[in-house]
N, C-alpha and C positions, 0 to 999 in steps of 0.2 A: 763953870761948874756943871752943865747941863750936859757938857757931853759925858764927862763922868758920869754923871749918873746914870746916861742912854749904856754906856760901858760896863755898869755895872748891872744894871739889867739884863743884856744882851749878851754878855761875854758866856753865863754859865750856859744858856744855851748854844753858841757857836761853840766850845769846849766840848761840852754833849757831843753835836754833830759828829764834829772833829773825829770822841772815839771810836765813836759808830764803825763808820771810815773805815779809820784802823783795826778794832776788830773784823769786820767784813775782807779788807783786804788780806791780812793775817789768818783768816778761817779756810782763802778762797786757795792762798798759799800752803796750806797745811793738806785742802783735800787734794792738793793737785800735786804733792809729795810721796800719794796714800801706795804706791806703787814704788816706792824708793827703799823702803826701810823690809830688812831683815830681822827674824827675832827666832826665840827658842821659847816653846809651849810646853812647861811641865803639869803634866795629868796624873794625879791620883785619886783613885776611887777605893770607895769602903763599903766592908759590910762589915755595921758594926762604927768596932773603932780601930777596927783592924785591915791593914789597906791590902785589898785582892788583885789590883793591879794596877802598872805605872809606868808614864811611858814618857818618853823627851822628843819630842818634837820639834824640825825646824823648816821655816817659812822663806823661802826667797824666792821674792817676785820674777828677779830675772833668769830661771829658770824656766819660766814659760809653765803654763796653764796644769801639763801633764805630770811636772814636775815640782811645782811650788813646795808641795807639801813630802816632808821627808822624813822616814821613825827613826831613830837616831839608838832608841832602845827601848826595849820592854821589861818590864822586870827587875830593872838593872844589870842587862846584861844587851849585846849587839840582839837584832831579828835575825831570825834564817832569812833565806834570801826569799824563799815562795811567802812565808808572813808578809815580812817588810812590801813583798812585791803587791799580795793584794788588800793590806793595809790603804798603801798609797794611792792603790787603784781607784778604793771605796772615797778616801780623801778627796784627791784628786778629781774625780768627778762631783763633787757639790757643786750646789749651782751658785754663783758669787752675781751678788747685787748689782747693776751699773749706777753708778756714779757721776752725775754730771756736773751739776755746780753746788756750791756753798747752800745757799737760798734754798735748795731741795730740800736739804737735811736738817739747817737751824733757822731758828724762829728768833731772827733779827728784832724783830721789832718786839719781841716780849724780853728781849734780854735787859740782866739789870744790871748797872755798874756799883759793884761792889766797895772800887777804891781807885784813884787818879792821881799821880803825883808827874814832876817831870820825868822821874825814872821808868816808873810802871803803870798803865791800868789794869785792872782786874775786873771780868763782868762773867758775873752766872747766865750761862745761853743754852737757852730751850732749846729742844729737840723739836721740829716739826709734825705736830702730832697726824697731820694727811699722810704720814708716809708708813708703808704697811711693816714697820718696825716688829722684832717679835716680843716685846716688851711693852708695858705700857710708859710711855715717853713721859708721864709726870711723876713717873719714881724714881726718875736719875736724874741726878744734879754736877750739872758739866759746868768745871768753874774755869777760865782761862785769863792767863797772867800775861802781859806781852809788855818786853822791855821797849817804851818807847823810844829811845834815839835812833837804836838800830831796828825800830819795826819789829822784830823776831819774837817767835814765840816763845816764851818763858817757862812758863810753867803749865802743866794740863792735870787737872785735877775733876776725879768722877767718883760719886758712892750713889748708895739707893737708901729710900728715904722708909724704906719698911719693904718688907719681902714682897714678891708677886710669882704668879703662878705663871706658867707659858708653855711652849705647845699642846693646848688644847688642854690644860690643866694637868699633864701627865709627869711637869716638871715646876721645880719651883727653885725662883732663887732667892736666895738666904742672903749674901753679900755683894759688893763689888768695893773693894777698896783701892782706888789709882791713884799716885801722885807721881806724876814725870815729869823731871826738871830736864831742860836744854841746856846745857857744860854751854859754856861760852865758848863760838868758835874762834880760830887765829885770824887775824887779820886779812889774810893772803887767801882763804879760801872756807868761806862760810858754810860751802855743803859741809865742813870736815865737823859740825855741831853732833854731839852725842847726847842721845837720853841719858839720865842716870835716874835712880829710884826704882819705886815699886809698882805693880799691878798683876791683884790676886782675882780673884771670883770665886764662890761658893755656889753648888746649886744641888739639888735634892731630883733625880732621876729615877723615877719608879719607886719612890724610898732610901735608893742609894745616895750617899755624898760624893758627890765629885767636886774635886778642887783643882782650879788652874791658877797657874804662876806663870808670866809673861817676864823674858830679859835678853841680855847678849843682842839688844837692839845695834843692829849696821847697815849704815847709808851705803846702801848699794847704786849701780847703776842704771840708767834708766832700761826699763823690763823690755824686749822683744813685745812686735805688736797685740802677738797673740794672748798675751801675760795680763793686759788691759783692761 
C-alpha cells in the first residue's frame, strides 16, 4: 500500500513536469516555424463610421526581406504600380525583431495549466515581461492547446483583458480577438497542417479605427537566408 500512496503523491507532480516539457517543446517548435507561414492582412480605417481607406495585404517569408510585404489592393481596386511600389518600399523597410529561442518570449515558469487529459493539455502562457514588447505583456492572455499523442500544436488562442495605450500613448488598442485551430494533418506529411479560424485586432490611431483581419494562412518553404 505504501507505494501507492508514494504514487499518488508524486504522480501529479511528474505529470506537471511532463507538460511543462511539452509545452516548452511545442513553444520551441512553433517559434522556429515563425518564418514558414504565409498570410493575407486586411486593413481598414475609419473616420467616423465610414471607412476612408482599405487595403489587402500579403506576407511571404520566402520572398526575402525586400519583398515579404506585398499591396495586393487599395481601395478595392489593384495599386498603380509607383503606389504599390513605394507602399512596399515603406513596408519593406521596418525593422523586424530577432528571434532566438522560446524562453525569450514566454514566461515558462508563470504559465498555468488550464486542463490535461490524455488527448489535450491546455496552459495560459505569459508573455516575458523583460522583453521591450510594444504592449504591456499583462493585457494579453495567450492560451495554448496541444494535442498530446502527436505533440502538435492545437489550438492558439489570444484576447486583451481591457484596452491599453502604446506608442507613446498616440495609439490605443481596443481589441485582439484570435482563435487558430491546426486542421489535422495526413499521415504522410505533417508540414501539410493548415490553420483554420479567426484573428481580428482593433486599435484607435490618432483617434482613427483601424481594423485588422489576418487569413489565407500557407505553409510555405523555408525563407532564403536573408528573410531570417
Amino acid at each position: 500500500m505504501r507505494w501507492r500512496f508514494l504514487l499518488l503523491c508524486f504522480l501529479p507532480a511528474v505529470c506537471a513536469a511532463a507538460s511543462e516539457s511539452l509545452l516548452r517543446e511545442v513553444a520551441e517548435k512553433w517559434l522556429a516555424e515563425r518564418n514558414r507561414w504565409a498570410f493575407t492582412q486586411h486593413v481598414r480605417e475609419f473616420d467616423g463610421d465610414t471607412v476612408v481607406r482599405e487595403r489587402v495585404e500579403r506576407f511571404d517569408p520566402t520572398a526575402g526581406d525586400g519583398r515579404r510585404w506585398r499591396l495586393l489592393s487599395f481601395n478595392g481596386a489593384p495599386p498603380g504600380p509607383e503606389f504599390a511600389e513605394a507602399w512596399e518600399r515603406r513596408k519593406n523597410n521596418q525593422r523586424r525583431r530577432k528571434i532566438t529561442k522560446a524562453a525569450d518570449y514566454f514566461d515558462f515558469d508563470r504559465a498555468i495549466l488550464l486542463a490535461d487529459s490524455a488527448e489535450r493539455v491546455r496552459y495560459q502562457l505569459p508573455l516575458q515581461s523583460g522583453v521591450e514588447w510594444l504592449f504591456p505583456t499583462d493585457k494579453l492572455e495567450l492560451v495554448i492547446t496541444i494535442h498530446r499523442p502527436t505533440r502538435a500544436l492545437e489550438q492558439v488562442q489570444a484576447r486583451i483583458s481591457e484596452p491599453f495605450r502604446v506608442a507613446l500613448g498616440l495609439a490605443r488598442v481596443l481589441d485582439i480577438d484570435m482563435d487558430v485551430q491546426m486542421e489535422p494533418p495526413p499521415a504522410s506529411d505533417p508540414a501539410d497542417a493548415k490553420p483554420t479560424g479567426s484573428a481580428t485586432a482593433v486599435v484607435t490611431k490618432l483617434g482613427r479605427r483601424v481594423e485588422y483581419a489576418w487569413s489565407d494562412f500557407t505553409h510555405v518553404a523555408s525563407p532564403p537566408e536573408n528573410a531570417r
